[in-house]
NUMI-662298 format. One record per residue (C-alpha): chain; x, y, z. Coordinates in Angstrom, 3 decimals. Example, Ala and Ser with C-alpha at 12.3 -4.5 7.8 and 13.67 -1.06 7.14 Angstrom:
("A", (12.300, -4.500, 7.800)) ("A", (13.670, -1.060, 7.140)) 
END
This chain:
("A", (-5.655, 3.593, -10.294)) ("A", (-8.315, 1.055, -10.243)) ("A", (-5.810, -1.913, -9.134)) ("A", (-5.141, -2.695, -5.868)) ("A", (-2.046, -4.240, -7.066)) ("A", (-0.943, -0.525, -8.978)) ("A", (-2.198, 1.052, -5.132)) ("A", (-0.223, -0.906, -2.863)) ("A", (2.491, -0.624, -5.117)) ("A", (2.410, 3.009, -5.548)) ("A", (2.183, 3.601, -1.594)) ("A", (5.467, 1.791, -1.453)) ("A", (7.587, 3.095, -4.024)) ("A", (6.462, 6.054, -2.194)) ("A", (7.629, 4.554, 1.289)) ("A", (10.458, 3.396, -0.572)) ("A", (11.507, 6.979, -2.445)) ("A", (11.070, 8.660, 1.589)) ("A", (13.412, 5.641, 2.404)) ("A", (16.101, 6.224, 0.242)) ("A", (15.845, 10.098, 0.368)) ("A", (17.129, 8.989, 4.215)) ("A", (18.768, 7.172, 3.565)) ("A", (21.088, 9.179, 1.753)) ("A", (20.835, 11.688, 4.422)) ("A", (22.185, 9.177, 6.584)) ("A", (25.093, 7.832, 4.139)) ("A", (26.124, 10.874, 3.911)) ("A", (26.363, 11.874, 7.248)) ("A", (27.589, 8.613, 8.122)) ("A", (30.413, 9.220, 5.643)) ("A", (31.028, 13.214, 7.505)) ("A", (31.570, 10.856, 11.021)) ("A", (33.925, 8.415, 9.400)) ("A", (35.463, 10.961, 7.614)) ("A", (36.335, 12.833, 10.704)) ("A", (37.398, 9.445, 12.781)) ("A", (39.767, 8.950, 10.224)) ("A", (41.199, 12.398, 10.235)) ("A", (41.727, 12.267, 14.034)) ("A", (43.235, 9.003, 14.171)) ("A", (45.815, 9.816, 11.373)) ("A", (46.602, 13.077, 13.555)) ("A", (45.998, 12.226, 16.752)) ("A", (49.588, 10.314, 17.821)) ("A", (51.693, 13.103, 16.034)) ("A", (49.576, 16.179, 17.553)) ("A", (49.582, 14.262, 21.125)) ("A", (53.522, 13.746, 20.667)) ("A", (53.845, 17.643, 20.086)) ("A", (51.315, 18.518, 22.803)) ("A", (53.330, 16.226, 25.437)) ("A", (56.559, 18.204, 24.189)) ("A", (55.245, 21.261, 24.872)) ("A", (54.131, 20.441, 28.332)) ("A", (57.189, 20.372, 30.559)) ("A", (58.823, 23.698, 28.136)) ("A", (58.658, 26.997, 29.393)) ("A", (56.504, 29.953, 27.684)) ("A", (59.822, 30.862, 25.652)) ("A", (60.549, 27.277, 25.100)) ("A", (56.962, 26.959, 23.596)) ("A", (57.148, 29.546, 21.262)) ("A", (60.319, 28.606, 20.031)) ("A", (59.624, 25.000, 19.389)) ("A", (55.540, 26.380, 17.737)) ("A", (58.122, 28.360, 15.634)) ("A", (60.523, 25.732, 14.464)) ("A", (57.895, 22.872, 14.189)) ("A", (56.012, 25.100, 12.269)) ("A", (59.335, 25.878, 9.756)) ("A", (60.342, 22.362, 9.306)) ("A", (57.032, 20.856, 8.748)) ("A", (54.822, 23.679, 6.363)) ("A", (52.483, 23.704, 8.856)) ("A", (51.195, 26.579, 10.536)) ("A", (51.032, 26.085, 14.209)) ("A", (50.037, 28.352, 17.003)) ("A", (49.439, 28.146, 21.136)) ("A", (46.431, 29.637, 22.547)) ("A", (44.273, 29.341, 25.631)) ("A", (41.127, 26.734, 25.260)) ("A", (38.626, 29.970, 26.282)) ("A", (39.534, 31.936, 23.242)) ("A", (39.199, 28.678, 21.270)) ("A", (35.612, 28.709, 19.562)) ("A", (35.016, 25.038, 20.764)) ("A", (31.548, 23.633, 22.429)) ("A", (31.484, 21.760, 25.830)) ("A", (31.412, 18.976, 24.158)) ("A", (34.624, 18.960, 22.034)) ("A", (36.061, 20.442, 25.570)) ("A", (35.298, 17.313, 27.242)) ("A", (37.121, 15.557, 24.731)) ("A", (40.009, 17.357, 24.892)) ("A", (40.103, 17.090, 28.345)) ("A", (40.068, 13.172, 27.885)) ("A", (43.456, 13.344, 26.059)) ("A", (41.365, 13.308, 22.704)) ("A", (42.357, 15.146, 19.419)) ("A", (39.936, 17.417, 17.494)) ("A", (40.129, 17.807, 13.439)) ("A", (37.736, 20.147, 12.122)) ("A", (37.898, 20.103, 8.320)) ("A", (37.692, 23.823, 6.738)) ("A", (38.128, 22.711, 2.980)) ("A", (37.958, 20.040, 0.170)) ("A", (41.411, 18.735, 1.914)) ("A", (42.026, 21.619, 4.756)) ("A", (41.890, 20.940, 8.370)) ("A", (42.408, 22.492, 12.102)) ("A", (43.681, 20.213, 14.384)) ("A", (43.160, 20.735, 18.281)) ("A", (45.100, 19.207, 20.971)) ("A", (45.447, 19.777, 24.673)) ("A", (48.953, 20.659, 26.194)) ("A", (48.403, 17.895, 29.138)) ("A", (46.163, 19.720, 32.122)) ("A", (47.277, 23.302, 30.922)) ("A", (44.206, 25.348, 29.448)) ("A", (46.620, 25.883, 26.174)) ("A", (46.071, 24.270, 22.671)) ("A", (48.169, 23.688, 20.316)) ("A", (46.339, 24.321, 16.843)) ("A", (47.510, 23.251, 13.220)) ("A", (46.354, 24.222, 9.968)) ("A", (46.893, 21.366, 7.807)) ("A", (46.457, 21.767, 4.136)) ("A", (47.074, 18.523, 3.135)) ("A", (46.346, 15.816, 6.059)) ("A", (48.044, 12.959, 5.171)) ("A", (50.994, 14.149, 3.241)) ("A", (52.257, 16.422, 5.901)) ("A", (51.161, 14.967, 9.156)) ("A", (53.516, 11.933, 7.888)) ("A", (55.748, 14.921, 7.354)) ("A", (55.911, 15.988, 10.511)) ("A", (55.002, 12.555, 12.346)) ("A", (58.579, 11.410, 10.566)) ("A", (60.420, 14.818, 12.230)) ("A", (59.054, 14.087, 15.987)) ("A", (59.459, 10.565, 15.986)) ("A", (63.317, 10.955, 14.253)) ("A", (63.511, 13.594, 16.990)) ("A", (62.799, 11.363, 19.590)) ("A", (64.239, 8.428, 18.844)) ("A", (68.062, 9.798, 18.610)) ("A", (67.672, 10.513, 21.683)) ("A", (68.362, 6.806, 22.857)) ("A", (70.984, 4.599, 21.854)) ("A", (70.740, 1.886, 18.873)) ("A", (69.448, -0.903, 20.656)) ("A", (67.289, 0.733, 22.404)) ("A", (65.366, 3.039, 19.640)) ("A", (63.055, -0.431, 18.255)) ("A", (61.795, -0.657, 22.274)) ("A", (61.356, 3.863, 22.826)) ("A", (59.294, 3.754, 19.554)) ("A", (56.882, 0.808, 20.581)) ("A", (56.153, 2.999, 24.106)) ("A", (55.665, 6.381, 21.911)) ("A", (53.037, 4.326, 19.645)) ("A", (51.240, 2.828, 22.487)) ("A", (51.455, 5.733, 24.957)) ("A", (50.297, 8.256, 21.900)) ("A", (48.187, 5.639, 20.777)) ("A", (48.992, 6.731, 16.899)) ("A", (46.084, 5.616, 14.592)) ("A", (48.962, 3.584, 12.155)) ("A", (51.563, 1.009, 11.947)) ("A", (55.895, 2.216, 13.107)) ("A", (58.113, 0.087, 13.036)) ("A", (62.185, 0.692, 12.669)) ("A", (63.732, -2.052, 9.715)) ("A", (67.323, -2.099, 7.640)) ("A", (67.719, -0.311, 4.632)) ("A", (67.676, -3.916, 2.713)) ("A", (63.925, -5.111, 4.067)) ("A", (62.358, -1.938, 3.269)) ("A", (60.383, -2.270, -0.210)) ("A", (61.637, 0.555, -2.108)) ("A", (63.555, 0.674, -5.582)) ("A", (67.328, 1.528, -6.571)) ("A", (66.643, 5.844, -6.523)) ("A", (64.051, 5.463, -3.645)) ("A", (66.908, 3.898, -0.905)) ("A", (69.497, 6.217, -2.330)) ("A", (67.072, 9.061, -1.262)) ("A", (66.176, 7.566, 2.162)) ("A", (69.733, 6.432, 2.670)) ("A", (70.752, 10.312, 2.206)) ("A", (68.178, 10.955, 5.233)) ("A", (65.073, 12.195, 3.047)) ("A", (61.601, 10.836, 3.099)) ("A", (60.097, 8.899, 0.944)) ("A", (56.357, 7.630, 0.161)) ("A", (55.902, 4.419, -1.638)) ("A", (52.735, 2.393, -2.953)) ("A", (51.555, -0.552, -1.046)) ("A", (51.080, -3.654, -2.679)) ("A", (47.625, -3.109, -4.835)) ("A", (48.410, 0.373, -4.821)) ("A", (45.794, 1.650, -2.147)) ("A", (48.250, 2.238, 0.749)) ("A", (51.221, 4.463, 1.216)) ("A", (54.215, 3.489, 3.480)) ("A", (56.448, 6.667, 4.699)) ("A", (60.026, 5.519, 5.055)) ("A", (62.815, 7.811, 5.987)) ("A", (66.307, 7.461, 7.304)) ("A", (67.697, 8.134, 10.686)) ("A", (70.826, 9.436, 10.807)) ("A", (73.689, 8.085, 12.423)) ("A", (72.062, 4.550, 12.707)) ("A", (71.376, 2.069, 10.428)) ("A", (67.497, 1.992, 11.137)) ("A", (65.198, 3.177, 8.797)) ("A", (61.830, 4.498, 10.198)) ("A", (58.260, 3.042, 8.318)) ("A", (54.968, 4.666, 8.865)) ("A", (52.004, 2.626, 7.273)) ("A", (50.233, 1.151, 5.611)) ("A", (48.176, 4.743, 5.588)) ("A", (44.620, 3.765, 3.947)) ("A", (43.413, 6.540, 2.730)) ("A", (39.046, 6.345, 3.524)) ("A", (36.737, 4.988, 1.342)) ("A", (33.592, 6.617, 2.120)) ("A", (30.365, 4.595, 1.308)) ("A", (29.099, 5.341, -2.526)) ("A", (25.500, 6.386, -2.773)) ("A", (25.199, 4.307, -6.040)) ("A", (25.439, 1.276, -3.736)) ("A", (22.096, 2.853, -1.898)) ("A", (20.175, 3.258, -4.799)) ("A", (20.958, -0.115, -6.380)) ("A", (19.787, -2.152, -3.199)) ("A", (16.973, 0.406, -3.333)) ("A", (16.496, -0.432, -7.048)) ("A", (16.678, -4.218, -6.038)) ("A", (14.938, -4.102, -2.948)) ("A", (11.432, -2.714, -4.700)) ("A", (12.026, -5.150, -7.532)) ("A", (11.873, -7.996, -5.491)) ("A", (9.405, -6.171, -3.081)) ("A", (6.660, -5.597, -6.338)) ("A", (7.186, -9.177, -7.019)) ("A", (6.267, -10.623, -4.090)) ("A", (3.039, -7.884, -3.666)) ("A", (2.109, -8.895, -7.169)) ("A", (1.952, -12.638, -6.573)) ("A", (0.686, -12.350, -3.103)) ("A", (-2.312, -9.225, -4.487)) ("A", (-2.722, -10.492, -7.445)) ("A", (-4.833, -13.866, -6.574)) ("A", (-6.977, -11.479, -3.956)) ("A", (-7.499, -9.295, -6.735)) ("A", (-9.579, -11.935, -9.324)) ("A", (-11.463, -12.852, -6.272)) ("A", (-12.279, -9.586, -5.363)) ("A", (-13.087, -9.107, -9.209)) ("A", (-15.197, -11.934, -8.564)) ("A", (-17.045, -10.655, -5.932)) ("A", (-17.428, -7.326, -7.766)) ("A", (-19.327, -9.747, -10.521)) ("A", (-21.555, -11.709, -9.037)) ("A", (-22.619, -8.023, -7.041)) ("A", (-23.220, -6.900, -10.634)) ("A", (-24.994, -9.687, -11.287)) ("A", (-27.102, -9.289, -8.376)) ("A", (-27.590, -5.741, -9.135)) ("A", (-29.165, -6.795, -13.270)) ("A", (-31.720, -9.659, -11.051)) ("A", (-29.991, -12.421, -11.267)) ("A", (-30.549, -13.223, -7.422)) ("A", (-29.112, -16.563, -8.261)) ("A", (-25.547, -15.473, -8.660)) ("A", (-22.991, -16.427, -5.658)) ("A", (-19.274, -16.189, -4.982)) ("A", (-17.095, -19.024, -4.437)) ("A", (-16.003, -18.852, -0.765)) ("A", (-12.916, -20.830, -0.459)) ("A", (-10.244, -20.039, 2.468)) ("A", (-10.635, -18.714, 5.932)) ("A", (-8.955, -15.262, 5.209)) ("A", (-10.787, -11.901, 4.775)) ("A", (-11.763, -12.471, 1.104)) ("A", (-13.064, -15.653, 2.138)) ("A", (-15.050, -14.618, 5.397)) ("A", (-16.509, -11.337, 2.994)) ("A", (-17.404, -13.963, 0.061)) ("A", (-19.385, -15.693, 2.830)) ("A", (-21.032, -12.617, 4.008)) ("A", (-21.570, -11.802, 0.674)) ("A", (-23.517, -15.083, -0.428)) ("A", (-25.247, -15.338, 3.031)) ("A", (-26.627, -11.452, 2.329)) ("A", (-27.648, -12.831, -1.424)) ("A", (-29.842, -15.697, 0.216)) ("A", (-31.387, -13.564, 2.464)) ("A", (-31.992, -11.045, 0.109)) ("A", (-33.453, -13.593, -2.474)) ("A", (-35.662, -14.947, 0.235)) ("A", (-36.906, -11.516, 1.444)) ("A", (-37.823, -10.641, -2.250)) ("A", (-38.939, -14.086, -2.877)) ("A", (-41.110, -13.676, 0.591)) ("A", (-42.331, -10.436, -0.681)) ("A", (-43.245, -11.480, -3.624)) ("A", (-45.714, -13.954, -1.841)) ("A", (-47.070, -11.924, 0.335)) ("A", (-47.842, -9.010, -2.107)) ("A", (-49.975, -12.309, -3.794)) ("A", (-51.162, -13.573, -0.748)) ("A", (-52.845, -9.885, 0.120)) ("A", (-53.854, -9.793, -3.285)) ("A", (-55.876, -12.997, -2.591)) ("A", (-56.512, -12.255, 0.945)) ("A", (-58.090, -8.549, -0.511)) ("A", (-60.383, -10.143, -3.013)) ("A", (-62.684, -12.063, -1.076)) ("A", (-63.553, -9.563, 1.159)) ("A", (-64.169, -7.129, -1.383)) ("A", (-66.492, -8.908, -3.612)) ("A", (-68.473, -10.148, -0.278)) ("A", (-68.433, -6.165, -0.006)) ("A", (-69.592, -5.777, -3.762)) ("A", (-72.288, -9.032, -3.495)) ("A", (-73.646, -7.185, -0.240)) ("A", (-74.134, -3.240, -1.859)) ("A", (-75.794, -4.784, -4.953)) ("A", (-78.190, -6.890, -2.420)) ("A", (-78.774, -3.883, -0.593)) ("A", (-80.302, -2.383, -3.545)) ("A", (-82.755, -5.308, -3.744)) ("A", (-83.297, -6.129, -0.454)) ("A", (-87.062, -6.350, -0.203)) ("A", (-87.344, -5.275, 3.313)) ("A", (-85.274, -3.633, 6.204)) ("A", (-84.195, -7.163, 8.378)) ("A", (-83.102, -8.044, 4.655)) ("A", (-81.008, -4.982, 4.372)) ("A", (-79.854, -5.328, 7.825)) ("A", (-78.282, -9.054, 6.801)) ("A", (-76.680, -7.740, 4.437)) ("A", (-74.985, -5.013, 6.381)) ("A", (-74.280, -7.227, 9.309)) ("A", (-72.320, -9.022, 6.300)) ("A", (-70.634, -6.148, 5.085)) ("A", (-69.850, -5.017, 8.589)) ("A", (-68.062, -8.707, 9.395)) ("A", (-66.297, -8.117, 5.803)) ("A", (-65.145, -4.655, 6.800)) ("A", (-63.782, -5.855, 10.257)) ("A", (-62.224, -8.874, 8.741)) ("A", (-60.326, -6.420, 6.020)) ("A", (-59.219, -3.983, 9.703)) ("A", (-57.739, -7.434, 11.155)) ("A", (-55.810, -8.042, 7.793)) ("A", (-54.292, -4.201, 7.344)) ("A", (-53.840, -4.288, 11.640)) ("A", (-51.847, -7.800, 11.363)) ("A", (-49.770, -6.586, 8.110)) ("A", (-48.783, -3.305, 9.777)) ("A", (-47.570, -5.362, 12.962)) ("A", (-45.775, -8.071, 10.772)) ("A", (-43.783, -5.170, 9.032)) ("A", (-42.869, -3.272, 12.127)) ("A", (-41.600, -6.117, 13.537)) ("A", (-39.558, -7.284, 10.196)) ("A", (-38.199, -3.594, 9.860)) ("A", (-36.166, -4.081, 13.043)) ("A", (-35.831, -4.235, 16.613)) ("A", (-38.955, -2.242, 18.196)) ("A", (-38.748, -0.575, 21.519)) ("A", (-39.524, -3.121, 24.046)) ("A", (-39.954, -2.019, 27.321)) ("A", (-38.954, -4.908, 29.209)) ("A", (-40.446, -5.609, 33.051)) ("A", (-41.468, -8.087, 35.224)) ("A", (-44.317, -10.025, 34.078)) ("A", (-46.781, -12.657, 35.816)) ("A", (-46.572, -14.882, 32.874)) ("A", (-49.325, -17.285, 34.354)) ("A", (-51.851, -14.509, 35.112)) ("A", (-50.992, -13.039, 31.266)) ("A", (-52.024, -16.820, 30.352)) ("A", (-55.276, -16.593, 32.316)) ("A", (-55.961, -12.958, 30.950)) ("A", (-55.879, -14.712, 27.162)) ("A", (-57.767, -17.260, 27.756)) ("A", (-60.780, -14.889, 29.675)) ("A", (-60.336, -13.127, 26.758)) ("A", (-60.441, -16.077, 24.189)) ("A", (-62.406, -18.879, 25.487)) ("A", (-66.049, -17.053, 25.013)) ("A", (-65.481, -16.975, 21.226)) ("A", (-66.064, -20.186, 20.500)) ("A", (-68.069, -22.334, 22.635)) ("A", (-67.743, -25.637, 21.465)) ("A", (-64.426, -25.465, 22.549)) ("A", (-62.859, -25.843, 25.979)) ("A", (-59.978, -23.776, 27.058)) ("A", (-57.562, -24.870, 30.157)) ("A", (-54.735, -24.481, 31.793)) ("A", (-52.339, -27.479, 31.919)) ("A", (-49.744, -28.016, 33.835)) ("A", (-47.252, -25.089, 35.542)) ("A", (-44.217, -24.974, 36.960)) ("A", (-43.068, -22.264, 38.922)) ("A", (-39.285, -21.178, 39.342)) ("A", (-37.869, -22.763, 42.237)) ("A", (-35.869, -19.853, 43.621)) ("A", (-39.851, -18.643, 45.142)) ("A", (-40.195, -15.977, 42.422)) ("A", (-43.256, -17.407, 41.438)) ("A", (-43.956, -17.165, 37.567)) ("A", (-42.493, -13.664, 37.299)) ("A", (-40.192, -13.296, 33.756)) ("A", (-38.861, -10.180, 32.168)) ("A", (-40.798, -10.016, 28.505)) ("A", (-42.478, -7.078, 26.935)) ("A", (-45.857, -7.207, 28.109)) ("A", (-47.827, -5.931, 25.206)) ("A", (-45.892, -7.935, 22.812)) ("A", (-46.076, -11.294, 24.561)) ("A", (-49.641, -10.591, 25.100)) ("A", (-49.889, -10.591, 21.099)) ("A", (-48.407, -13.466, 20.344)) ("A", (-49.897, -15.536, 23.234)) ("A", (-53.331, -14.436, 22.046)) ("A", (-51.971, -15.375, 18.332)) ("A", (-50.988, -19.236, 19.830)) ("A", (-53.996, -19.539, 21.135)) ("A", (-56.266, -18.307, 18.589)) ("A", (-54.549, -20.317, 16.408)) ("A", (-55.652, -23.286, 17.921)) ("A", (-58.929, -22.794, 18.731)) ("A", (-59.684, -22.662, 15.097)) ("A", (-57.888, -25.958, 14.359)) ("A", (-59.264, -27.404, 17.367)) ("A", (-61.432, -30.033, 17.899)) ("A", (-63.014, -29.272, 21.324)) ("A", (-59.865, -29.036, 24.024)) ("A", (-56.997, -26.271, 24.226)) ("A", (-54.814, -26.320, 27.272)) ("A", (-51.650, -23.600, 27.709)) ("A", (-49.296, -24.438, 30.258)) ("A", (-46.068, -22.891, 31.622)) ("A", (-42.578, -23.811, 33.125)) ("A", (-39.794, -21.631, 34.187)) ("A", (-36.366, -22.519, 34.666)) ("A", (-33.491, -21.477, 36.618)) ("A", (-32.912, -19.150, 33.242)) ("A", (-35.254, -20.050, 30.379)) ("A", (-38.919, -19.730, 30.287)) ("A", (-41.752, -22.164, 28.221)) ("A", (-45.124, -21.697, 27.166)) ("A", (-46.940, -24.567, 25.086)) ("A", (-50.312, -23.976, 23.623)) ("A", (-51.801, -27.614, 22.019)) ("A", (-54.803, -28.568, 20.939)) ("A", (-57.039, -31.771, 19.583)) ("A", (-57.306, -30.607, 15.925)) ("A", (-55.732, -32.804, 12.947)) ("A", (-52.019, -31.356, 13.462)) ("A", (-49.783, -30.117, 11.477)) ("A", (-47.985, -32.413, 8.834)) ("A", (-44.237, -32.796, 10.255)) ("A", (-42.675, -31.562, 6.821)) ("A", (-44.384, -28.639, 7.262)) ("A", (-43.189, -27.227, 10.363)) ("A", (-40.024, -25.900, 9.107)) ("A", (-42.314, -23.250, 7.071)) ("A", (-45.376, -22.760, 9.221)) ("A", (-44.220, -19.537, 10.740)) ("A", (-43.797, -17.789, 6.920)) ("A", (-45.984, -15.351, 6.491)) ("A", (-49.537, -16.291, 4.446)) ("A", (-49.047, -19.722, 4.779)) ("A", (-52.282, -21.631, 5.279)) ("A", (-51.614, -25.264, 4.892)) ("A", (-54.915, -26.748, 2.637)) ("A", (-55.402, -29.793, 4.047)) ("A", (-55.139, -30.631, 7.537)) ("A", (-55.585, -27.380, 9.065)) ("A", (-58.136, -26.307, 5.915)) ("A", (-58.472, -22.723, 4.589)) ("A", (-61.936, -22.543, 6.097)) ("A", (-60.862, -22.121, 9.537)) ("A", (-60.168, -19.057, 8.849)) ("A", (-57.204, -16.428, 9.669)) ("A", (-54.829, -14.428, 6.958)) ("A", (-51.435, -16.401, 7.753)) ("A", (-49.955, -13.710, 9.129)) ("A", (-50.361, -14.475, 12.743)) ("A", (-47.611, -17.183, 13.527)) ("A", (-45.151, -14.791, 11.584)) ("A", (-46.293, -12.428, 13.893)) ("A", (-45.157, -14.543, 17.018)) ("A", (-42.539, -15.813, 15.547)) ("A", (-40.731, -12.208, 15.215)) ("A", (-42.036, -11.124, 18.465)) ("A", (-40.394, -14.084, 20.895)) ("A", (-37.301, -13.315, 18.371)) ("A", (-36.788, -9.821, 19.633)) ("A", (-37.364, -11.259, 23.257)) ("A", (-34.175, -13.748, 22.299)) ("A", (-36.307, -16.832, 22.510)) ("A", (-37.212, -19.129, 19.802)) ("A", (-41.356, -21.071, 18.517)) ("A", (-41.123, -23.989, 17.632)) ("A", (-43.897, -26.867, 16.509)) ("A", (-44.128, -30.506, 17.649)) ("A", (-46.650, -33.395, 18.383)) ("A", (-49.064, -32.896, 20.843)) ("A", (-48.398, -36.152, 22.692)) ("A", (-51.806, -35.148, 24.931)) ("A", (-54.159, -33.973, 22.925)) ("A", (-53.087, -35.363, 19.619)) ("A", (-53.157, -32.372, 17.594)) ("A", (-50.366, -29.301, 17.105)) ("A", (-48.025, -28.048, 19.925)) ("A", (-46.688, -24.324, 19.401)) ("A", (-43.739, -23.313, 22.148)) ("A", (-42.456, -20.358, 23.126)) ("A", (-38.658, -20.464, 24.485)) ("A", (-37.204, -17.064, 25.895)) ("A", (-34.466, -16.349, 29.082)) ("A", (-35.827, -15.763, 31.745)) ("A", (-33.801, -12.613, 32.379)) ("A", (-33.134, -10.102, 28.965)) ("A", (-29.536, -9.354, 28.517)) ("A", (-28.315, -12.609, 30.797)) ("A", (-25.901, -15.098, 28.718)) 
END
């Protein structure tokens, strides 16, 4: 799957499979815990009606009524004490709360537990079919209790037994003429049997029977039988759900996916050498910052090769001069007609061959430094006695021009000149600056200093013609020798700005060129903190 669409939808169809595999573990236990709420409110008024019967009866008077209960209704009912019962703590407790307990045994089977009052008896039925004959057996006890009381009073004694049993359905006493039953069904209940009739929309049942000696006719319902929750309703929202679900992915993927196939372009466009090729980078979002990335790492690439390229050319050329001084001085040897001839010539060839060691010793240095990060060594440095070191070391090479230190400013917390800086590095490129200008010079140099609460300066200027101002943006590449104010004769491979240019950028400073207001000519600076690693 090469599609990041086909990927994201695969992972959720997955997500969605492990979803609805749970989801019809839960369903169907969900269905188990309704399934047993109903049971237990359909027996618990008729069971609680029995158990409160039982309560004030002797152990004779128990048995007898287990007995006769049992008879009338088909079911089988026994007494026993709640230890031998196999029943957890918890379905104790719930007993103890004046709770009934139905635990199904078949397709339709159930045992029904109920506590005599606080006696440690139960009284335990085992109903074969729940709803049938618990309405039974509800219609016996009720009947049972109600003839107890006179006329009037039976609507009033039934209300109590439905509220103090809290039965889990609808009694209610009516005439013969208001019940909803046909010609053969009131003939039946008026001859004191029970009868079950159909709701209206024929998904109820109403229990009506007859109480004899009184006009009233006892109705038990609506009885609902439950509708547990179909699984093909989980799998059709499932089936809907991923529809919509892919959809959305698909129209939200599928516009990041021809972006990212145009990123994956250009990048094999790159790849052929077309260095040229770029990615639009529209939007702020991921795609759009990595499009960014992407075309900034092009340009930088194109530039190093392109940079490359040049200087491969630019030793080329550097290479050849030397060599055929080299060549020209061998062959003169040969003819040299006496030994100060011969030791001209290898004077030459000794310059050449020194000049060619200051070429391969300022290439190595530019590459280390364009490789990466060396290891500095950072310390406290005097940065103007490093400036008076240089120019000891400079200022004999070339008399006809004068050397100085300009103006310096110290840091005003008493520190003095002290700055952290690499010392052999800054060194370099200080010696580079001023090199630099002593062979572009006229016949005045002067370096000067300041240092700031945080950031340090160095300017090196000079009286020479300058540098054109639309060329300072490219002074510091690498072999770049401008031909006409600062002329190729003076000298120098055009490596050795590039060199400080790297070096104060690994010391988190920046060089920069201006106008030597002063002198006239160039101004190189040197900006670094004062402290490495402060903001």
């Amino acid at each position: 799957m090469n599609s990041i669409f086909l990927r994201i939808y695969a992972g959720m169809l997955a997500v969605l499979v492990l979803v609805a595999l749970l989801g019809v573990g839960t369903l169907h236990l969900v269905n188990e815990v309704r399934a047993e709420q109903y049971r237990e409110r359909l027996a618990r008024g008729t069971f609680r009606l029995m158990a409160d019967n039982l309560a004030p009866m002797s152990e004779l008077e128990r048995r007898r009524a287990v007995v006769l209960w049992g008879r009338l209704l088909g079911i089988p009912l026994t007494i026993q004490p709640v230890a031998e019962a196999n029943l957890d703590s918890g379905a104790r407790n719930r007993l103890l709360r004046g709770q009934v307990l139905v635990r199904q045994t078949g397709p339709h089977a159930a045992t029904i537990y109920s506590q005599v009052n606080e006696k440690q008896l139960l009284l335990t039925g085992e109903v074969q079919q729940i709803s049938e004959q618990l309405a039974r057996a509800t219609v016996f006890l009720l009947i049972d209790e109600l003839i107890r009381f006179p006329l009037a009073e039976q609507p009033q004694r039934l209300a109590e037994l439905k509220e103090a049993k809290q039965f889990g359905f609808d009694l209610r006493l009516i005439s013969l003429d208001q019940a909803n039953l046909d010609t053969d069904q009131r003939r039946r209940v008026d001859e004191g049997d029970t009868v079950m009739a159909l709701g209206k929309g024929g998904d109820s049942i109403h229990v009506f029977s007859g109480i004899s000696g009184s006009s009233w006719v006892l109705e038990i319902g609506p009885l609902y039988q439950m509708s547990p929750y179909p699984p093909q309703l989980l799998v059709l929202i499932g089936v809907l759900g991923l529809s919509l679900i892919g959809l959305t992915v698909y129209l939200l993927v599928r516009p990041l996916e021809q972006r990212l196939g145009g990123l994956e372009g250009a990048a094999t466009r790159i790849a052929s050498g077309r260095l040229d090729a770029r990615v639009p980078s529209r939007g702020s979002d991921s795609v759009g910052r990595l499009a960014a990335a992407f075309n900034a790492m092009a340009e930088h690439l194109q530039r190093s090769l392109s940079i490359q390229r040049e200087m491969v050319q630019a030793v080329s050329h550097e290479l050849r001069t030397p060599v055929a001084r080299l060549r020209f001085g061998l062959e003169m040897i040969g003819d040299a007609e006496n030994e100060t001839a011969r030791r001209k010539y290898m004077d030459g060839m000794d310059s050449d061959i020194q000049d060619l060691d200051k070429l391969v010793d300022e290439m190595l240095t530019y590459a280390r430094l364009e490789q990466g990060a060396p290891a500095l060594n950072f310390q406290q440095v005097d940065l103007g006695g490093l400036i008076d070191q240089v120019i000891d070391e400079l200022a004999p090479l070339r008399a006809g021009v004068r050397v100085e230190r300009g103006p310096a400013l110290d840091a005003l917390d008493g520190s003095g000149a002290l700055v952290e800086a690499e010392l052999r590095y800054l060194h370099r490129a200080l010696q580079n600056l001023v090199s630099n200008a002593m062979r572009h010079a006229e016949a005045r140099v002067r370096v000067s200093y300041q240092i700031g609460q945080q950031r340090c300066r160095v300017d090196v200027e000079d009286d020479g013609p300058g540098v054109p101002e639309d060329a300072w943006e490219r002074i510091f590449n690498p072999f770049l020798r401008l031909d006409d104010s600062r002329t190729r004769a003076s000298g120098g491979h055009g490596l050795g700005l590039s060199i400080v240019r790297r070096i104060i950028y690994w010391h988190g400073g920046r060089a920069q060129i201006s106008h030597s207001e002063a002198l006239g000519g160039a101004k190189f600076s040197l900006v670094w903190p004062r402290q490495q690693g402060a903001d």
